[in-house]
C-alpha positions as a Markdown table, in Angstrom:
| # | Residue | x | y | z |
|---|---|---|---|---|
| 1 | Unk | 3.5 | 1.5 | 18.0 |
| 2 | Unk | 2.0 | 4.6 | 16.7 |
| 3 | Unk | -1.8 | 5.6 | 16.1 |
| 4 | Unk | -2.8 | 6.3 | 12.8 |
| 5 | Unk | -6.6 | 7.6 | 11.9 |
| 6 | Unk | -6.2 | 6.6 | 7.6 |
| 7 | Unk | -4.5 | 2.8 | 8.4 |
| 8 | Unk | -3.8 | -0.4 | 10.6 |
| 9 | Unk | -0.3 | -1.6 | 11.0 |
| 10 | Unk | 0.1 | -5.3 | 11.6 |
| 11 | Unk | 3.3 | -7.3 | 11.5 |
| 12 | Unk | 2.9 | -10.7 | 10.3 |
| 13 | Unk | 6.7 | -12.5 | 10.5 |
| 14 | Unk | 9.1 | -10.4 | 8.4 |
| 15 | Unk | 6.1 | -8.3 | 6.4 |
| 16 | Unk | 4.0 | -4.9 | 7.9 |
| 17 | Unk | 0.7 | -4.9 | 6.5 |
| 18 | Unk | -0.8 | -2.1 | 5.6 |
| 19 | Unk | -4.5 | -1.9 | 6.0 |
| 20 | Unk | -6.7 | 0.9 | 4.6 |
| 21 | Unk | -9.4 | 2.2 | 6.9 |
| 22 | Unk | -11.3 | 3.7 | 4.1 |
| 23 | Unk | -13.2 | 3.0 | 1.2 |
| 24 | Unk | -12.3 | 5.9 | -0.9 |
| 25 | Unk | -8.6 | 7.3 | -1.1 |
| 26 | Unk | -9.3 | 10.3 | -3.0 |
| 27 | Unk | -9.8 | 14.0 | -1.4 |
| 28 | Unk | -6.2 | 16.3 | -0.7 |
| 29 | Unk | -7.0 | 16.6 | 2.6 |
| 30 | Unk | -7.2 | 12.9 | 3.2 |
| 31 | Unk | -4.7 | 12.3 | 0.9 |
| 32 | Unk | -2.2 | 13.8 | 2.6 |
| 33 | Unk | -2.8 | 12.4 | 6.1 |
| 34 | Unk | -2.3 | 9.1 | 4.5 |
| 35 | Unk | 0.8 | 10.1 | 2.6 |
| 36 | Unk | 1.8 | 11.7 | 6.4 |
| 37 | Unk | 1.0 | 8.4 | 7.6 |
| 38 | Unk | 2.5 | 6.0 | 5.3 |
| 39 | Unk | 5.9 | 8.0 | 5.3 |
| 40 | Unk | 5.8 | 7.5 | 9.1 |
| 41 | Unk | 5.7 | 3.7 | 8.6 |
| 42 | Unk | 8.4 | 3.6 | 6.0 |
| 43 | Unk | 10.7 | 6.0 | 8.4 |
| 44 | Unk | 10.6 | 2.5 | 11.1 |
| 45 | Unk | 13.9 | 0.6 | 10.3 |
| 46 | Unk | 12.3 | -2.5 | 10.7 |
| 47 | Unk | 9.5 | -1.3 | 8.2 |
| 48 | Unk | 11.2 | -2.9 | 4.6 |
| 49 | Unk | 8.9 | -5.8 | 4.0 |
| 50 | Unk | 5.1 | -4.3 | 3.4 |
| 51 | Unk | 2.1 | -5.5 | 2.1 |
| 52 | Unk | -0.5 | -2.7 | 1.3 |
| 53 | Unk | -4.1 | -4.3 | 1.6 |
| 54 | Unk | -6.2 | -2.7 | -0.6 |
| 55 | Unk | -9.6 | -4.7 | 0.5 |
| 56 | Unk | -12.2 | -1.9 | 1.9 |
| 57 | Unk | -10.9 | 0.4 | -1.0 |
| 58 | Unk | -13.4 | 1.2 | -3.9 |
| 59 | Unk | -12.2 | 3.9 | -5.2 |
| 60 | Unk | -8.4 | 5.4 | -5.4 |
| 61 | Unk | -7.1 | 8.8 | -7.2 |
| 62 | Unk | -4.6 | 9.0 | -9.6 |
| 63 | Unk | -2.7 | 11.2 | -7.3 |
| 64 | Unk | -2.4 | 8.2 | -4.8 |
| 65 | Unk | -0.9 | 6.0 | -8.0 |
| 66 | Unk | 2.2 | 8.3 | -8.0 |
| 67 | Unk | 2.2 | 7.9 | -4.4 |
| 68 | Unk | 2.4 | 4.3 | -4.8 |
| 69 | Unk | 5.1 | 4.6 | -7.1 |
| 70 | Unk | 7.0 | 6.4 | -4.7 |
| 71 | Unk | 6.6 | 4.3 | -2.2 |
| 72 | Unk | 7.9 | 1.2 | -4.1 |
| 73 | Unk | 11.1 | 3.1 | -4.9 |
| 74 | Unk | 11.7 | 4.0 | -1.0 |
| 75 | Unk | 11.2 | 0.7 | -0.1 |
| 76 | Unk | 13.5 | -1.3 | -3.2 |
| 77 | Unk | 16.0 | 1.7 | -1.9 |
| 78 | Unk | 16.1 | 0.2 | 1.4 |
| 79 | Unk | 16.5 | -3.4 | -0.1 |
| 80 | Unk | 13.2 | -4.3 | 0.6 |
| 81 | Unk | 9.6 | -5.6 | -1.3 |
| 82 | Unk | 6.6 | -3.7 | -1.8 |
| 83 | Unk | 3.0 | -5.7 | -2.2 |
| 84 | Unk | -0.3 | -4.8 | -2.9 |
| 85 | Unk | -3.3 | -6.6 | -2.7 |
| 86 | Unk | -7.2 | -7.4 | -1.9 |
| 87 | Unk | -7.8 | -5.2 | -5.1 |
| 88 | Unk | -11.6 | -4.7 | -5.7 |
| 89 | Unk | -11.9 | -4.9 | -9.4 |
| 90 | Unk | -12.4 | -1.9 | -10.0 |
| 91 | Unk | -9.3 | -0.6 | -8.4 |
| 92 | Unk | -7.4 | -3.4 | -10.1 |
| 93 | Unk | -8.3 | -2.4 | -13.8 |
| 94 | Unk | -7.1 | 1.2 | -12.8 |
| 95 | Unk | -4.2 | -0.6 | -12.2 |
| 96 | Unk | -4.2 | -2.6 | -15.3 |
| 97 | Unk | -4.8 | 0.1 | -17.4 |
| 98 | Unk | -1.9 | 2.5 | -16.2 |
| 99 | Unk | 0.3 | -0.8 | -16.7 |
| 100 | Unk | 1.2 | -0.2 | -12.7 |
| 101 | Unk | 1.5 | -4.1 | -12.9 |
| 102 | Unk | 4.8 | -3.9 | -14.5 |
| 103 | Unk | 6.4 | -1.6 | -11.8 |
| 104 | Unk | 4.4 | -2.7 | -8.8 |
| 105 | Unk | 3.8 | -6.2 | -7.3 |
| 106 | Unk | 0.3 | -7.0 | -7.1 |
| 107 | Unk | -1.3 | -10.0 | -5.7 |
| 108 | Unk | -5.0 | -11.2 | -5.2 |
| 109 | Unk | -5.2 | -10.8 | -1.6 |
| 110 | Unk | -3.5 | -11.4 | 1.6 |
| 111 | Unk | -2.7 | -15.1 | 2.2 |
| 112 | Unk | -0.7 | -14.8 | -1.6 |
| 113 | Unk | 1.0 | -11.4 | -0.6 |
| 114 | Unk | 2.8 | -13.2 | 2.8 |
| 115 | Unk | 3.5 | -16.7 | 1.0 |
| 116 | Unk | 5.0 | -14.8 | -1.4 |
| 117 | Unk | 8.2 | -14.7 | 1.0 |
């Protein structure tokens, strides 16, 4: 499997999770190393069933919500399902607020994302 410096790949059954290694997901620089990273995950075939775990994240920029948006559509493309949870609360009412509940699937943390099927 390949290294990656801005997440953690785990497979879990049929789901990748996602992991974060940072608390803040803001900054261009690392913003794109994780968009370079995340697009390597999502190039696997196998890769169509993720879970993004949000839970050492406090802070997120709005550039990485159109990122997330593009992600969901690459993955329903490839008939798969895109989760995301551990949201800190603050993260989650960014969330809220952009009504990114409506296109994305979010759930409270991990144990919910994987029963989720």
């Amino acid at each position: 499997m390949a290294e990656y410096q801005q997440v953690e790949i785990e497979e879990s059954g049929a789901m990748t999770i996602v992991r974060f290694r940072q608390s803040r997901l803001s900054g261009i620089l690392e913003l794109e190393k994780l968009e370079q990273e995340l697009d390597q995950v999502l190039r696997g075939d196998h890769h169509t069933r993720l879970v993004l775990d949000f839970t050492p994240v406090q802070f997120i920029s709005s550039e990485l919500l159109g990122k997330l948006v593009a992600i969901n559509r690459q993955v329903k493309a490839r008939g798969g399902v895109l989760r995301l949870c551990g949201m800190p609360p603050r993260v989650l009412d960014v969330l809220l607020t952009c009504r990114m509940d409506t296109i994305l699937d979010i759930r409270k943390d991990l144990a919910e994302a994987l029963a989720a099927g």
